[in-house]
N, C-alpha and C positions, 0 to 999 in steps of 0.2 A: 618917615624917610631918614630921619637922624639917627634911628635907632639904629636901622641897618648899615650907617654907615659907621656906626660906634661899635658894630658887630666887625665889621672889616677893615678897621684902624690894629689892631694889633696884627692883621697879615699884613698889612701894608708897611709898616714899622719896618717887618721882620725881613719883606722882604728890601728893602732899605738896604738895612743894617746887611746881609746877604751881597747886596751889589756893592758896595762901598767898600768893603770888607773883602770879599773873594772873586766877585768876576771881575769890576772894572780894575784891579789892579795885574789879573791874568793876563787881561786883555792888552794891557800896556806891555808886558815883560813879554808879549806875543809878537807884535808890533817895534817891539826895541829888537829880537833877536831878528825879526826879518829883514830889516831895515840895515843889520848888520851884514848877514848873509845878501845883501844885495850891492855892499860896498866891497866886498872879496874882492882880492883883484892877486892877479900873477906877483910871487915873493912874498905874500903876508903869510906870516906864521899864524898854524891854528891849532885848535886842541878837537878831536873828533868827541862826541857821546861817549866813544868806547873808551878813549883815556890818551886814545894815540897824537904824540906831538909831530907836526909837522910843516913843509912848508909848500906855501901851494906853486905848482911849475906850470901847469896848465889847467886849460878851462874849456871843455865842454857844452855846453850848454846847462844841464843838471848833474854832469860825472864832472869833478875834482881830481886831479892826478896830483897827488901829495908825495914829495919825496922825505922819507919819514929817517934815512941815514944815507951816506955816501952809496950811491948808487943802485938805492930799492925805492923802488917808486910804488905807491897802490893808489887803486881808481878807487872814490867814495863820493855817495851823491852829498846834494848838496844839503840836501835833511840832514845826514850824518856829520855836518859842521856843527859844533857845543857852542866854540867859542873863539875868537882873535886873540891871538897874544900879543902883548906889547913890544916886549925885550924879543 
């Protein structure tokens, strides 16, 4: 019985090393963005996936209405939010 568990100590390691290392910190920066996109709220400035800055006017339920310069406004879901801006 020790043998086979000496057999399956270096998967287990590896897979370790695997969670520690690559999912459980996905999993966080998963959880930090959504956490984010659920504090949005009308006037925060955001930056889209695509690159576009802008700031939010209204709220849909999952469509965003971004006014991105003096008087253009686009609808973008709420997946398509990157990031909050501060300034």
């Amino acid at each position: 019985m020790t043998q086979s568990i000496t057999q399956f100590l270096p998967l287990i390691i590896i897979f370790a090393i695997f969670y520690f290392m690559l999912i459980r910190p996905q999993q966080q920066r998963q959880k930090k963005h959504k956490d984010m996109l659920d504090s949005l709220k009308v006037g925060d400035k955001v930056i889209t996936i695509g690159g576009i800055y802008g700031i939010i006017r209204e709220i849909k339920g999952d469509v965003f209405t971004l006014e991105i310069s003096k008087d253009i406004k686009i609808n973008v879901t709420k997946s398509a939010i990157g990031s909050k801006r501060e300034n």
